[in-house]
N, C-alpha and C positions, 0 to 999 in steps of 0.2 A: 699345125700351128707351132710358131717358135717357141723356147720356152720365156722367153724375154714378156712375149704376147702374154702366155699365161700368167707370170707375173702380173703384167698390168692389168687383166680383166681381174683378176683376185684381187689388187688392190683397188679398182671401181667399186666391186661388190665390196669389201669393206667398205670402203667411202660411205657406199648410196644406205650400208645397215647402220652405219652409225649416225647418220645423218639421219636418215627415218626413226631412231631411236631417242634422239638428241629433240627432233621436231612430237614426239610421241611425249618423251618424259616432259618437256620441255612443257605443253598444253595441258597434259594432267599436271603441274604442280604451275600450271599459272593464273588458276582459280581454285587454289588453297595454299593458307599459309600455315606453315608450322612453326611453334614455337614449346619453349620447354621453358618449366615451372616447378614450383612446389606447391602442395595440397595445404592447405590455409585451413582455420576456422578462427570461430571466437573462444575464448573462454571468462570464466569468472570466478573472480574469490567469493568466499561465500563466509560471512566473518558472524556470528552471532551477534544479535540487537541487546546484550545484557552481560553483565560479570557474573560469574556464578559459575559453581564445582563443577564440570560435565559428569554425568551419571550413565551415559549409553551413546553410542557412536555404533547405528546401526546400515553402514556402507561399509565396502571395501573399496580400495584403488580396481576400474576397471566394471565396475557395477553399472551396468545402464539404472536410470532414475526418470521418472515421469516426474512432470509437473506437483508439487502437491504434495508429494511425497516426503513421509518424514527420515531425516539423514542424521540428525542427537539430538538429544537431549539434556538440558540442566537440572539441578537441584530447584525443586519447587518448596522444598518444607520452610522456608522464611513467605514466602509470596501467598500461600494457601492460608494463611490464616487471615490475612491482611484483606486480601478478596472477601473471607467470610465476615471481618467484620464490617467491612465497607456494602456489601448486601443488606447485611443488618441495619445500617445506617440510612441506606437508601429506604427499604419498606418500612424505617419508622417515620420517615421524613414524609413518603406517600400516604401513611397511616394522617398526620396531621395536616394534608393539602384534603384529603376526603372529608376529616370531619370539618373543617371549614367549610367548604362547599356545602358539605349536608345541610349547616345552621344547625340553630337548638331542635334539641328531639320534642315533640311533644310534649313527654314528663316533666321536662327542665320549666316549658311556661309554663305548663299549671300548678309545679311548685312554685311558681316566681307567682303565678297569681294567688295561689293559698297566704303567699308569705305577706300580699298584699291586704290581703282579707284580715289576717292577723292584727298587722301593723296599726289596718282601720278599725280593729274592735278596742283593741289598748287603747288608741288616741280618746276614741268613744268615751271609755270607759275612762278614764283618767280626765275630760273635759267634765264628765258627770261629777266626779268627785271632786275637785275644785268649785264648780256650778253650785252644790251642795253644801260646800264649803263657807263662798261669798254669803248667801243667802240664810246661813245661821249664822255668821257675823254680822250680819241686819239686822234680824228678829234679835239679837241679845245685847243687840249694841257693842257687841265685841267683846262682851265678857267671857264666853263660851269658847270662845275660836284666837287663838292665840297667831301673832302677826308671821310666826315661822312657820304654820301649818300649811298658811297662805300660801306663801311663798314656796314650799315643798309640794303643795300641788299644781301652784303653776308650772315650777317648774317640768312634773311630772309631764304637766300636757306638753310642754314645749318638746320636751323628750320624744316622747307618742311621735307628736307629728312631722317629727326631721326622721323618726325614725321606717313611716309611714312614706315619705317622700323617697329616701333611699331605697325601699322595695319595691316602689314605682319605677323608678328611674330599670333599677334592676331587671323590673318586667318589661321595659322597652328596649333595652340590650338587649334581650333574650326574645324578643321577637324580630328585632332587627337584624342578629346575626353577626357574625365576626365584620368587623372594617376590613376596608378592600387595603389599605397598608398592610393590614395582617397577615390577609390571605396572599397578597405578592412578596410579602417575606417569607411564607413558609412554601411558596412555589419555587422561588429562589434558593431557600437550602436545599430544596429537593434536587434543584438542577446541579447546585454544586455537588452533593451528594452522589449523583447520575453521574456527574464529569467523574469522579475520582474514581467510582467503582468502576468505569472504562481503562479507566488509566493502569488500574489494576490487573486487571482481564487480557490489556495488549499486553501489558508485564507480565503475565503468567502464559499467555500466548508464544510471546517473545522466546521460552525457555525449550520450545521445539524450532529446532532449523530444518526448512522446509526448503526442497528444490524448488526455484521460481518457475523453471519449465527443464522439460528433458535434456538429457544429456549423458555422460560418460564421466563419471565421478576419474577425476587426473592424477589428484593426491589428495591423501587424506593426511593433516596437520595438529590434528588433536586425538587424546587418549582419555580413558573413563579417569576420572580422578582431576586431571588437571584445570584449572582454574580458568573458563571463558572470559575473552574482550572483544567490545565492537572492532576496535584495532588492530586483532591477530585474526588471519582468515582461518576457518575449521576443514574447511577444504577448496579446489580448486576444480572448477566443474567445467569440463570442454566441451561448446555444443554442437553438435552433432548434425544440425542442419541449421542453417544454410552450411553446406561447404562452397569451398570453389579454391581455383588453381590462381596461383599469383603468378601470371608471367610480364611481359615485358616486349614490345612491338616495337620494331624500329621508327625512323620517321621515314623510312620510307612506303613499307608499308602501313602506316600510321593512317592515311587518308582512304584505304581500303578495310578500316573495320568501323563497324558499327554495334551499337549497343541493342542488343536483341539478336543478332544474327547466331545460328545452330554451330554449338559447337560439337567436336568429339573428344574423348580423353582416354589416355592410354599408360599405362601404367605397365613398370617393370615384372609387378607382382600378380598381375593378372591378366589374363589373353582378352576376356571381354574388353568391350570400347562402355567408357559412360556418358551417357548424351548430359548434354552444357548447353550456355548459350551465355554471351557475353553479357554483363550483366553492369561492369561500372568500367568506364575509361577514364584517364587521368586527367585532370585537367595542365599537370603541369608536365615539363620534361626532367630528366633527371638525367644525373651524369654530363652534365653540358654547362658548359662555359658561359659567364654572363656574357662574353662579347664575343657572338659568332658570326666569323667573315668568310668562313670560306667553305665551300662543298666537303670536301673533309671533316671538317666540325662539325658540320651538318649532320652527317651520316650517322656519324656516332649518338646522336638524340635517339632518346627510347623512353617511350611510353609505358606505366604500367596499365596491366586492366585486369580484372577479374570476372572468371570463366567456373559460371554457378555452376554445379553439377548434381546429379540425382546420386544419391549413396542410402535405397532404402536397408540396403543389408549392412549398413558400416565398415565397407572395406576399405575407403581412403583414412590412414592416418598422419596430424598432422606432420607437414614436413617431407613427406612421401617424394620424390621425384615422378615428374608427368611430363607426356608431352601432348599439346592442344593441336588438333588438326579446328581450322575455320575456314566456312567458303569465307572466299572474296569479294567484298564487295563493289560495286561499281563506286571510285569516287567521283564527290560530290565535285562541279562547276563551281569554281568564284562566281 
């Protein structure tokens, strides 16, 4: 064989390997798209609900924190007395809805009726002496009984009997029981009472900051001493799950992803892949021109979306560079 021949059978076999190479990569990368991102989450400030001295700041920058957990504390010594005496204020306020409700105790009406029994023996007794009065003023023709005696014992009985009437009246209050005005006025400071000593208790509440749910304490922005506001944050809390990768899909493959399809994630910093799965697509395009005419303009439309990922051991942080492997999905028909 010439060596001209040889040449060209070597340059076939080239050909036919890079053509089967070319048809080989070509099919494994035409049911997946790769795209590169960075590692996302949320975070939050985390500001105290109250002004007051901080006393203990018990995180550091980098401290995982559950739910619930307490992160400082304020000066409670103005708030704890104010609680105790709005306590107090509540149980005397309950103390006067109970004895309402009770009515008079039994001892109450049988002194009200003793007092009535009294009232009736004075009247008695003071109509006798008048009655005795009149009637030796008969028998003496009035010589005996002088016209102011008269007079000072009617009066007496008049006395008696308003006085007899009043401890009547008394004994029916005192069976009847408080009016119901009364008893909704002293329900009514009760509740007011109830409202404040709340109001107290979230104020005293207020003076512990409390992580609302887990996460990665970011920065810590306050020290023991320094003086808490709802409008300064005390720390800056990154949560730690959900994460997911921010990338960016062209429009061309724009119409091959879908929202739920598996993803994989791969990171500089670590040889494991972490299983994903697309989780939001963008509604709109970015980097694109209000007035797109031509394939060119076209091309350059990119979509973001976000690619959840599992991170039970906290190794993605944010900002990380990633790259997202997604199958492909079939697109959809108009």
């Amino acid at each position: 064989m010439t060596k001209a021949r040889w040449i060209l059978l070597a340059g076939v076999l080239v050909a036919a390997a890079a053509g089967w190479w070319w048809l080989a990569d070509g099919h494994q990368h035409s049911d997946a798209i790769v795209l590169y991102g960075n590692v996302d989450l949320r975070q939050a400030d985390l500001p105290f609900n109250a002004s007051e001295r901080v006393t203990e700041v018990l995180v550091q920058e980098g401290d995982h924190v559950k739910s619930g957990q307490v992160m400082a504390r304020l000066d409670t010594t103005r708030i704890e007395p104010q609680v105790a005496k709005a306590e107090a204020d509540a149980a005397a306020a309950q103390q006067v809805v109970n004895r309402m409700h009770a009515g008079s105790r039994p001892e109450e009406i049988a002194q009200a009726r003793a007092n009535v029994l009294s009232a009736q023996a004075d009247t008695d007794n003071a109509r006798a002496q008048y009655d005795r009065l009149v009637e030796l003023a008969r028998s003496s023709s009035g010589r005996a009984v002088s016209r102011q005696d008269l007079d000072s014992a009617r009066a007496a009985v008049e006395v008696a009997e308003a006085r007899l009437a009043v401890n009547r009246k008394a004994l029916d209050l005192q069976i009847a029981g408080p009016r119901k005005e009364d008893v909704a006025q002293a329900e009514a400071q009760l509740r007011s009472d109830e409202a404040q000593l709340a109001l107290l208790r979230r104020q005293l509440a207020d003076t512990e900051l409390h992580a609302p749910l887990d996460g990665v304490v970011r920065s810590r922005l306050v020290e023991p001493g320094e003086i808490a506001s709802p409008q300064k944050a005390a720390f800056t809390l990154a949560i730690i799950d959900p994460k997911w990768i921010r990338a960016y899909v062209t429009e061309r493959d724009f119409g091959s992803v879908r929202e739920g399809i598996a993803a994989s994630v791969t990171t500089d910093a670590f040889p494991k892949a972490f299983e994903g799965w697309v989780g939001f697509i963008s509604p709109m395009a970015e980097f694109t021109p209000k007035t797109v005419q031509t394939e060119e303009l076209r091309s350059s439309l990119v979509y973001e979306i976000r690619v959840f990922v599992k991170d039970p051991a906290d190794q993605l942080r944010l900002g990380m560079p990633a790259t997202v492997h997604l199958s492909r999905a079939p697109k959809q028909q108009p």
